[in-house]
Backbone bond lengths (Angstrom), bond angles and torsions (degrees), N, CA, C in turn:
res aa  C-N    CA-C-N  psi(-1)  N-CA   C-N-CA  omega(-1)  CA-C   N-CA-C  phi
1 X - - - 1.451 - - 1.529 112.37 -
2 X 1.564 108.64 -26.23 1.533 91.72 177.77 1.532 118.48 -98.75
3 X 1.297 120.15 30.86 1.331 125.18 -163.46 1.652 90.65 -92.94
4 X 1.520 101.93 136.36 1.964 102.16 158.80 1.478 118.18 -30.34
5 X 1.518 89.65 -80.39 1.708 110.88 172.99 1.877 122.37 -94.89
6 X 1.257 101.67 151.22 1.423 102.71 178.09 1.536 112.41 -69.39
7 X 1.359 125.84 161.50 1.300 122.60 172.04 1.580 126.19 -80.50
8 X 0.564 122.56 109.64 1.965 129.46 168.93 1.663 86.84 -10.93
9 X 1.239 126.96 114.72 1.288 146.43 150.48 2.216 117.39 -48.37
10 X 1.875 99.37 -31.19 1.392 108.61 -177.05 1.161 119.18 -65.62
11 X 1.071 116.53 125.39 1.604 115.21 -179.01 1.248 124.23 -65.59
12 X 1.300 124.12 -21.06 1.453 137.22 150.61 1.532 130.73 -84.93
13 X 1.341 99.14 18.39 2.050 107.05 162.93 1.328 118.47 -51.27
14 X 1.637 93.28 157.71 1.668 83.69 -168.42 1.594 93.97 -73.49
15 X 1.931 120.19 163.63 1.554 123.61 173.06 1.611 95.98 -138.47
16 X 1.339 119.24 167.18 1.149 121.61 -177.57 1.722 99.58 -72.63
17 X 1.061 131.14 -27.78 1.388 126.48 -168.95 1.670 107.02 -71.02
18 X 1.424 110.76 -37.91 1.784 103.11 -179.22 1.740 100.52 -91.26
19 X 1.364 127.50 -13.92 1.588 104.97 147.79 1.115 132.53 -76.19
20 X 1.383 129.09 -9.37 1.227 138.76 164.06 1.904 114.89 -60.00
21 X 1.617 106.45 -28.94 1.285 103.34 -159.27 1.183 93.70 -111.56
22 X 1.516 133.67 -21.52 1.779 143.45 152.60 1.214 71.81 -46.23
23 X 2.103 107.96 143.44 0.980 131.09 157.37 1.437 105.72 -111.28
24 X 1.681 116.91 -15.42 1.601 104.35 163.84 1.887 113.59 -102.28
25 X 1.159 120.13 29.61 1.194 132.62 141.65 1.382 125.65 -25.63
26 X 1.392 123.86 135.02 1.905 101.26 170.09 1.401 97.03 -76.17
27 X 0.658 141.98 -56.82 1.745 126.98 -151.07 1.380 114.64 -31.89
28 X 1.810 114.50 -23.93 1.156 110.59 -162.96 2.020 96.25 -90.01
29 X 1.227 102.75 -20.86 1.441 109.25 179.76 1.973 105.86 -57.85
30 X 1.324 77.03 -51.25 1.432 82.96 -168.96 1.439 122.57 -75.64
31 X 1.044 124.69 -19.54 1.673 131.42 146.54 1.341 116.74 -51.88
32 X 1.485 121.10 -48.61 1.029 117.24 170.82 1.528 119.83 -75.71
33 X 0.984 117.43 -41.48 1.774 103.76 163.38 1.972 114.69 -50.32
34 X 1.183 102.43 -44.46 1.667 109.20 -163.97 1.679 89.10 -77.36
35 X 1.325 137.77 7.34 1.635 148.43 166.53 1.327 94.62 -98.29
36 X 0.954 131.55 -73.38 1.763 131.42 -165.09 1.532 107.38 -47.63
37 X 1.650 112.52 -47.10 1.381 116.96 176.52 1.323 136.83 -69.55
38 X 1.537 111.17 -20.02 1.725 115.03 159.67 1.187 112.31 -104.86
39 X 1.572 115.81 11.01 1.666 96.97 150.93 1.758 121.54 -105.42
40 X 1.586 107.29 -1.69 1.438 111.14 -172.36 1.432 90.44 -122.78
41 X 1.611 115.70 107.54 1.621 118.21 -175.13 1.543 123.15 -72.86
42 X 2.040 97.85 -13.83 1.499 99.78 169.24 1.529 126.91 -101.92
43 X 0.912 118.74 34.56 1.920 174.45 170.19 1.505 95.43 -87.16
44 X 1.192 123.66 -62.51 1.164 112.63 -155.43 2.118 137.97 -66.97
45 X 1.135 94.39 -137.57 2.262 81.97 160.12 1.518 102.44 -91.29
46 X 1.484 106.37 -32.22 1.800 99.09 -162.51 1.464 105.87 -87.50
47 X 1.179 137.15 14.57 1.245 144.28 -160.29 1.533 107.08 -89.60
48 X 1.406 134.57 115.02 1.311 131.37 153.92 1.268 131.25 -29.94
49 X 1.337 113.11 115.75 1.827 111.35 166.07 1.637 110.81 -128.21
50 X 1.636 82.63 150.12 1.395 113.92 162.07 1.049 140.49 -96.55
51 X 1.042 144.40 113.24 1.514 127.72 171.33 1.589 119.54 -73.52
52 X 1.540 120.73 112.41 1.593 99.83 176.91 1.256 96.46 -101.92
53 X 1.383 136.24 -24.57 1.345 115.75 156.89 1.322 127.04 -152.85
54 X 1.364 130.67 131.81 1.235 146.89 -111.22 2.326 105.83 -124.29
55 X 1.713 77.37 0.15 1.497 66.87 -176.03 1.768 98.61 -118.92
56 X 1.708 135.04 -108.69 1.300 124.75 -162.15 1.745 76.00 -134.93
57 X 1.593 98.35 146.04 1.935 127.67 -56.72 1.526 99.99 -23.68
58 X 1.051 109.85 149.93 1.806 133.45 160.90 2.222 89.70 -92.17
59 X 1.565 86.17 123.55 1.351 97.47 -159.46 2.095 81.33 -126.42
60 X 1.039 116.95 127.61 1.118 119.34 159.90 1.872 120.98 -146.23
61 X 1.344 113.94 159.98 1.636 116.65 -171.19 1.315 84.33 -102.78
62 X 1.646 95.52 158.10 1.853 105.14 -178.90 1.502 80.31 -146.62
63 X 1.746 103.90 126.56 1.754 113.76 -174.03 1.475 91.13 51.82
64 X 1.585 96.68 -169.45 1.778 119.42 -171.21 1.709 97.60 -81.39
65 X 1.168 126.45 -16.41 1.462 109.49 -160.19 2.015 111.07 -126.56
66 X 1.152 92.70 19.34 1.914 100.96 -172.26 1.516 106.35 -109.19
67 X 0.879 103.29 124.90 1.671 103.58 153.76 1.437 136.94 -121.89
68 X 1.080 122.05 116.35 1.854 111.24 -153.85 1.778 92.67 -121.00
69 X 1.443 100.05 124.26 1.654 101.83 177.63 1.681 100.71 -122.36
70 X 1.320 111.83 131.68 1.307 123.43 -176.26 1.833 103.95 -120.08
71 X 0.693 107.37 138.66 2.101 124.29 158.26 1.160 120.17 -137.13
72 X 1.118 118.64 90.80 1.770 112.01 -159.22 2.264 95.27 -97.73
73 X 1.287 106.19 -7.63 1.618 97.44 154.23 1.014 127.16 -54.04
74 X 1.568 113.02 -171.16 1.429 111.82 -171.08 2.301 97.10 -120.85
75 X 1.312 80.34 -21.28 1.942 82.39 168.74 1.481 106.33 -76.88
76 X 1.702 114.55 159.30 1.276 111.42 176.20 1.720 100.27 -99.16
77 X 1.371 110.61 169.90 1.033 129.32 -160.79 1.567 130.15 -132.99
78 X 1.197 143.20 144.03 1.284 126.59 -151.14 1.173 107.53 -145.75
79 X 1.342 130.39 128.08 1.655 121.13 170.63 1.587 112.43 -118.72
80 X 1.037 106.56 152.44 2.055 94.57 161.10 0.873 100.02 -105.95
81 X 1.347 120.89 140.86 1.313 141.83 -165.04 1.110 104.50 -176.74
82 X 1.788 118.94 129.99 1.603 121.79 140.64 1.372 134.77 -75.15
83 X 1.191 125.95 119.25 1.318 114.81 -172.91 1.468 102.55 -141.91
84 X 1.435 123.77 136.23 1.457 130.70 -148.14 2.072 90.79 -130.32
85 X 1.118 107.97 99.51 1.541 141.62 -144.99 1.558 88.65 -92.99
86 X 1.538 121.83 115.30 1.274 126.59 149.27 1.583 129.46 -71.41
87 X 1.446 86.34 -58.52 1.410 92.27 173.31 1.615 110.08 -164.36
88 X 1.177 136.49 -177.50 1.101 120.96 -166.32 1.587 106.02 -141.29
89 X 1.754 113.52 98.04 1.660 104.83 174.84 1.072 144.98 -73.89
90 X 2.255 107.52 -5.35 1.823 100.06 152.22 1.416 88.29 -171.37
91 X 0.885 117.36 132.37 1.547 143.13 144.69 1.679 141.11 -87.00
92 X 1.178 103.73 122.44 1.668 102.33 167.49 1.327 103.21 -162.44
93 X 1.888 90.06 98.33 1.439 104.74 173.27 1.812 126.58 116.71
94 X 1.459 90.93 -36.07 1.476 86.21 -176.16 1.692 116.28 -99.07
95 X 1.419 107.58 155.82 1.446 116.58 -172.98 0.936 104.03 -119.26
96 X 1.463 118.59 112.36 2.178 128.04 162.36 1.317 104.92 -63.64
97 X 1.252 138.02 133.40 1.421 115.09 145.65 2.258 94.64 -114.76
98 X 1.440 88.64 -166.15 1.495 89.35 177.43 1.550 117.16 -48.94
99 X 1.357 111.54 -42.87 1.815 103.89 -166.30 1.554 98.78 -125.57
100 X 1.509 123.35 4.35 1.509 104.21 165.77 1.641 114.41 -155.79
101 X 1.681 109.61 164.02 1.472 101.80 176.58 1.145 120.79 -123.65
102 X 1.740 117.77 112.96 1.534 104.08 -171.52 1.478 111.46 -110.56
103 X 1.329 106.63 120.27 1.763 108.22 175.35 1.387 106.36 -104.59
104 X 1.587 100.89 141.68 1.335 126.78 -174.24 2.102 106.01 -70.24
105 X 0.791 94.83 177.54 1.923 95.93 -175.98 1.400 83.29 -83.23
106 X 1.530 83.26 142.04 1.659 126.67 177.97 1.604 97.47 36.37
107 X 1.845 92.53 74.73 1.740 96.06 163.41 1.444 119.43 -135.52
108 X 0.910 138.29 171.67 1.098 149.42 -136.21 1.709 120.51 -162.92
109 X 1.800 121.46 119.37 1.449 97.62 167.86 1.772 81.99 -153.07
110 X 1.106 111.05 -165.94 1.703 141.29 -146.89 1.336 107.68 -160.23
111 X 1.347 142.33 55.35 1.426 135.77 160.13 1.484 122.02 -46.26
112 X 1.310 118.85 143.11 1.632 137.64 159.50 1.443 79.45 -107.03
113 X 1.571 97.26 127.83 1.608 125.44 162.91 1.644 106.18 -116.72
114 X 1.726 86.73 134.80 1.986 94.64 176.56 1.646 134.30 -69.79
């Protein structure tokens, strides 16, 4: 009775225990993002950003050494851009090459730049 909402009556609703055992579940996304962010402090709220570009992908630097490319459409998207790739803390979807970055719809990555 004191719940906001009532509970899903289905016996097969989603529960935290069968996203726990989905390994393509978000929860596991989101652990792993909330991992990337207390180990990279310019990741964090106090962290500097840039925008280098502001339209599709939305491409921005976080501190001197981050690169975070988002496309949350469903078209893919293309920038030219150089970007000289340390290492890479998550991907889904997008491709660096030497002079450009194209992410596929609704993609997502996290560069370490050298």
């Amino acid at each position: 009775d004191a719940l906001y909402l009532p509970i899903d009556s289905d016996p097969k609703r989603p529960n935290v225990e069968a996203a726990i055992a989905d390994p393509s579940s978000p929860i596991h996304l989101i652990r792993q993002l909330v991992e990337i962010r207390r180990a990279t402090p310019s990741l964090g709220t106090y962290g500097d950003a840039e925008v280098i570009h502001g339209s599709y992908p939305l491409v921005f630097k976080r501190g001197e050494k981050h690169l975070v490319v988002i496309n949350p459409r469903r078209e893919r998207a293309t920038i030219a851009i150089s970007v000289n790739v340390r290492k890479t803390l998550l991907n889904s979807g997008v491709e660096i090459s030497a002079d450009e970055i194209v992410s596929a719809g609704f993609s997502y990555a996290i560069i370490e730049l050298n």
